[in-house]
N, C-alpha and C positions, 0 to 999 in steps of 0.2 A: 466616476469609474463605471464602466459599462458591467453588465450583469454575468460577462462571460468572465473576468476577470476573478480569479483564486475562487473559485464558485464550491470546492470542495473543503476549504476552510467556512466558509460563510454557511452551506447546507448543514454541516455538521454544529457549527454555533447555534443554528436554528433550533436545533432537534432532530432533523431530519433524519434518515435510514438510507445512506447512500451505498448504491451498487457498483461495483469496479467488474469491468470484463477482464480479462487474465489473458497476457498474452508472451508467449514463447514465440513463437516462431523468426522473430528477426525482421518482419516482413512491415513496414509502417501502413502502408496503405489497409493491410489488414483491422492494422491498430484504429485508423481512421473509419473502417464500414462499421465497426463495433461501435465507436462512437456518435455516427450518423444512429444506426440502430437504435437507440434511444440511451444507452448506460450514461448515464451521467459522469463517470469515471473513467480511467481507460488504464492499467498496469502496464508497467513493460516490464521482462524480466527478465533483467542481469545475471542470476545469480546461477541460476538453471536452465534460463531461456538462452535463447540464440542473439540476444540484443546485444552488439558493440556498442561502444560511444559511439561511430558514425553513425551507427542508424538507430540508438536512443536519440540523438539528436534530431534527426528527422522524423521519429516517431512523436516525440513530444510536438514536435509542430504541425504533421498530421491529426493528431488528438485536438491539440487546441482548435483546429482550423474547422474539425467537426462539432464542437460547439461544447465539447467532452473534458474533465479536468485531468491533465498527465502527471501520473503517477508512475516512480521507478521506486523495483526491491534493486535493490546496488547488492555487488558481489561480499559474501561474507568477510569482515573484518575489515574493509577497504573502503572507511570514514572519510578519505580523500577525492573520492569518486560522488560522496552524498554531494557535497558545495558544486561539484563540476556541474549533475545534471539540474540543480538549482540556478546555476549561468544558464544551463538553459532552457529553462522556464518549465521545469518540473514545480505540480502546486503540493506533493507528497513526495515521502521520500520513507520506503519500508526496509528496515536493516532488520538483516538476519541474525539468529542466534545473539540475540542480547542478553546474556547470562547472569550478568551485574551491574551494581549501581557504577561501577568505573565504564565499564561498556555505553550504558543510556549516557554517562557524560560525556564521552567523547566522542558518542552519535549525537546527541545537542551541541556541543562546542562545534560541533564541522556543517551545522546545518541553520544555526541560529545566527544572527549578527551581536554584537555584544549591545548589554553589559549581561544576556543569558548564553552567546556563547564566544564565538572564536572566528565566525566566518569571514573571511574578505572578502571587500567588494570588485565587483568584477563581472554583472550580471548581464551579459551584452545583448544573449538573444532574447532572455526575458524582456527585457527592456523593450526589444521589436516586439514581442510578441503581444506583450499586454499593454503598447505605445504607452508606455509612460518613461518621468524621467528619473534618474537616476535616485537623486535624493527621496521621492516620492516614495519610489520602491523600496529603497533601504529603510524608510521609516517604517513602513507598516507589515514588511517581511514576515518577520517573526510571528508578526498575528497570522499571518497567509500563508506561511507555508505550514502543512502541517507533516510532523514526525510522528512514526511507526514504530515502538521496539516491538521484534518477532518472540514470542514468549513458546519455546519448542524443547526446553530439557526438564528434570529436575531442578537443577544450580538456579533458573530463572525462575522457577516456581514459588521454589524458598528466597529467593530474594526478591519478588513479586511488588510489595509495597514501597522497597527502597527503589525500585526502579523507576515507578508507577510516580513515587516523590520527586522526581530526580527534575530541575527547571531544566524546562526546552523539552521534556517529551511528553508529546502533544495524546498519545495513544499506545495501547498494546495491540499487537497481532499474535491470535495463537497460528501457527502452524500446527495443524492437526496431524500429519504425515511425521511427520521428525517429534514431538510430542509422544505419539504410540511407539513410535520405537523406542524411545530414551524411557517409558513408565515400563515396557517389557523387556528394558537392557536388551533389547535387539532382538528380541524375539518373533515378534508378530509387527506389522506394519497396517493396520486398522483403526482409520480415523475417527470412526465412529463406537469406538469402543467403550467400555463402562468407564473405565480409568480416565480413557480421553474425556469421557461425558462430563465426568464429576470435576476435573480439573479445569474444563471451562467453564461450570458452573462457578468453581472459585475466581478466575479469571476473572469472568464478568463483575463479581461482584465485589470483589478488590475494588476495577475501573471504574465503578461507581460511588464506591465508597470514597474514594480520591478524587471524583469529579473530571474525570480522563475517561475518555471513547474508548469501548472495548472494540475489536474488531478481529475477525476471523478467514479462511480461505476455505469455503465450501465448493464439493462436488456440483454440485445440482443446485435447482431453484427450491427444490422440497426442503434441501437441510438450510440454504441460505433463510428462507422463512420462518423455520424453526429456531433459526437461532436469533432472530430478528426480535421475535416474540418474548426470547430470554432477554431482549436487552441491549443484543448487539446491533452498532451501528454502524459500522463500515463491514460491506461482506463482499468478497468477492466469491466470483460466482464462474462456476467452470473454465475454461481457458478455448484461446483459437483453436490449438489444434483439435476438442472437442466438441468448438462448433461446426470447423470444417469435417470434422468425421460424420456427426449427425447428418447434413447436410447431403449428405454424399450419399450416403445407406439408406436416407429416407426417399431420395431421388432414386436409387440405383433398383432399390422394392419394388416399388411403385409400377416400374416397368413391366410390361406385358413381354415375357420372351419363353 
């Protein structure tokens, strides 16, 4: 098995600190300069982004083709969708708002193959993408792919451990954004707030004490570091349309006019 294959399952058994670039826009080619770029990762996003299945499908193969592991958040509640974009050759899968232990199992049952969950086989583009054959991939799947529950309210707070227990998922994601609003019942939207700070201190250390990969979606490189330090190991790190914004304002400055 060559070294580009499920390489975001494998860094994270390492130890490793893997970075995901974050991307909305819809656009794969984009998905692809992020991952030439150096991220070892590469998100598409379902859920809030502009990604179809058409063009997750050709994102995920853009990503791969840049030497990057493809990762989808799928649209909330629509555990149907996790198995699709694993046909096609997603090596993550980040489901949102996972609130309970019945939640985390029927995101493991639609992501796992059995006897840890429910998937059918059926993996056509994976199959091209990482040339291998059928049986091969189905055996070692469940190690390679890995699963994301989004840990974003109170209800998943307090059921933290059950979830964190729960066979087939592989990691939490806090959402920091949906998180501050749910600790101030809708009041303030600040992801870096006390409230948010102290609950992903718990977070993380839940994920650790269960031997499960904490991971989080930061702003910037400053907080993606900071929270590296706390422990977290998957972080994604700003999105396209704020590298293209940068990019643009830094170029646009710059100018003599």
């Amino acid at each position: 098995m060559s070294d580009q294959r499920f390489s975001l399952a494998r860094r994270l058994r390492a130890g490793e600190t893997v970075h995901t670039g974050w991307c909305g826009l819809g656009v794969p080619i984009v998905a692809e300069l992020i991952g030439r770029a150096g991220f070892p990762a590469v998100t598409l996003d379902q859920q809030h982004g502009l990604y179809t299945m058409e063009s997750t499908a050709a994102g995920i193969a853009s990503v791969h083709m840049a030497g990057a592991a493809p990762i989808v958040r799928v649209p909330l509640g629509d555990f149907a969708v996790v198995s699709r974009v694993l046909d096609f050759g997603a090596e993550g899968v980040i489901a949102p708002m996972i609130n309970t232990p019945e939640d985390a199992r029927l995101f493991a049952a639609a992501a796992k193959y059995p006897p840890l969950g429910e998937r059918s086989s059926g993996p056509l583009r994976a199959l091209m993408l990482n040339a291998m054959e059928i049986g091969d991939y189905v055996a070692k799947a469940n190690d390679n792919v890995v699963t994301l529950a989004m840990i974003e309210t109170r209800k998943a707070l307090s059921n933290l451990d059950a979830i964190l227990a729960t066979p087939g998922i592989d990691a939490v994601f806090v959402g920091p954004s949906d998180l501050s609003l749910a600790l101030s019942d809708g009041k303030t939207l600040d992801p870096h707030s006390r409230e948010v700070d102290a609950a992903v201190d718990e977070i993380g250390a839940a994920a650790k004490k269960a031997g499960k990969i904490a991971g989080a979606y930061t702003a910037n490189a400053e907080r993606a570091n900071a929270l590296a330090a706390r422990g977290f190991r998957f972080l994604a790190v700003a999105s396209d349309t704020g590298f293209v914004r940068a990019g643009i304002a830094a170029t646009w400055n710059a100018l003599k006019r």
